[in-house]
C-alpha positions in Angstrom: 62.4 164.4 173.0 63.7 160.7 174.0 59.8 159.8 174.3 59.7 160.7 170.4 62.8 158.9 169.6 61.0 155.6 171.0 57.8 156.3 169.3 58.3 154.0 166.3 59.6 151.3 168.1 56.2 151.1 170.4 54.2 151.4 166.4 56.7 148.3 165.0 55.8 146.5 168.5 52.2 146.3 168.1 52.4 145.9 164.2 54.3 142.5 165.3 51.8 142.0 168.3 48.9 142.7 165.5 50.2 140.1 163.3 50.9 137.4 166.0 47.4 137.3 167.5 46.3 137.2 163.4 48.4 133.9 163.0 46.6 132.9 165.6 43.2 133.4 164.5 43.9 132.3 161.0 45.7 129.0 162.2 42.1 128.4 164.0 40.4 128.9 160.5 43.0 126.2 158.5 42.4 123.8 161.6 39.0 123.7 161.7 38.6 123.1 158.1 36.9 120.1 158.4 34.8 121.2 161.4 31.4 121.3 160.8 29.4 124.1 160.7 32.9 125.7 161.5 32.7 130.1 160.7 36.1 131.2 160.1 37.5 134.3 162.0 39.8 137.4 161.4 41.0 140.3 163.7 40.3 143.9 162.5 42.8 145.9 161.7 41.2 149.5 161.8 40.0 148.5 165.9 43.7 147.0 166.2 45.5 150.5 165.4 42.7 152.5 167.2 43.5 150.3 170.8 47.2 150.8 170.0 47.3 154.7 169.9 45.4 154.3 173.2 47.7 156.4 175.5 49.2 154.4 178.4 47.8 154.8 182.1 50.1 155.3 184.8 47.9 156.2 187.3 44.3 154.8 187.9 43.2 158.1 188.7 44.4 159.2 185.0 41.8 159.7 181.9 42.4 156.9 179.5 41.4 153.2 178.7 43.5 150.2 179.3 41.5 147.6 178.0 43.8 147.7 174.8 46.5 146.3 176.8 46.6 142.5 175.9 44.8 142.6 173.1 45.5 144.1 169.7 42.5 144.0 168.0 38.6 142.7 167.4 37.8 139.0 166.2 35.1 139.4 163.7 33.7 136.3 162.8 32.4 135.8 159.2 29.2 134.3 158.0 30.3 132.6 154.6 27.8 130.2 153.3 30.0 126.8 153.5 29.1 123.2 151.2 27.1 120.6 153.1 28.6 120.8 156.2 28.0 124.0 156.4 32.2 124.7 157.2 32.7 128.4 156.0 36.7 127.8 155.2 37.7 127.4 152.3 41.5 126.1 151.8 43.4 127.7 149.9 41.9 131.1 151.1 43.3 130.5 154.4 46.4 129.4 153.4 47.0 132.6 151.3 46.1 134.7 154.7 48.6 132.9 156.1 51.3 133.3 154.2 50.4 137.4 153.5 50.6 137.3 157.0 53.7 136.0 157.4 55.2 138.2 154.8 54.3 141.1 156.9 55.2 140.0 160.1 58.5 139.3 158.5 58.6 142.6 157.2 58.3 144.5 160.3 60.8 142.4 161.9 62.9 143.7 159.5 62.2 147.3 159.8 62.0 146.5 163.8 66.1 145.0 163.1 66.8 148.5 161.6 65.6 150.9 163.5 66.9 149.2 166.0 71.1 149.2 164.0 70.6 152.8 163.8 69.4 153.7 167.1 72.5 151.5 168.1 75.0 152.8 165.5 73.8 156.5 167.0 74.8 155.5 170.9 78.1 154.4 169.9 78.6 158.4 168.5 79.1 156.5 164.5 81.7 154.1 165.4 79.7 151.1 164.9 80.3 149.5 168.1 84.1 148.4 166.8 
């Protein structure tokens, strides 16, 4: 029962682990938007939330991959036919990753905060910790 009562907070953990490796990649992109012949980069979600319901090794001996571990998801880099130089980022594309990004990010540390208040306001037996 307690490992159930933990589950979501492992799922919150890498949704924010997912979206900081992203902000990474797409940070890359807006930086190397002068770059020539530059191809911009993204992480996959659908690998990023197969590696995290990866069960967890304890044992070497034990069926199961680790190679999850670390990393969150798959860079997939995009061939997107760019102007003269050949740079396949375009601006204001990046910059709206970003910020959607963000917004999620955000969004799960909020959720994360919660969860977190409740499991919290439970220990203390309702009284709120005052």
């Amino acid at each position: 029962m307690t490992t159930k009562l933990f589950d979501t907070l492992v799922g919150l953990e890498n949704s924010l682990d997912y979206h900081l490796e992203r902000h990474g990649v797409l940070s890359s992109n807006l930086a190397n938007a002068d770059t020539p012949g530059y191809r911009p980069q993204d992480v996959e979600f659908v690998d990023a939330l197969q590696d995290a319901s990866q069960p967890l090794r304890t044992d070497p001996q034990h069926l199961g991959s680790t190679d999850a571990i670390g990393s969150t998801g798959k860079r997939v880099t995009y061939d997107v036919p760019g102007g003269v130089d050949k740079n396949g980022v375009r601006l204001e594309q990046a910059m709206a990753q970003i910020s959607a990004n963000r917004v999620r990010y955000e969004a799960g540390i909020e959720v994360l905060r919660r969860r977190l208040a409740m499991l919290r306001y439970a220990a203390m037996d309702g009284s709120g910790g005052t």
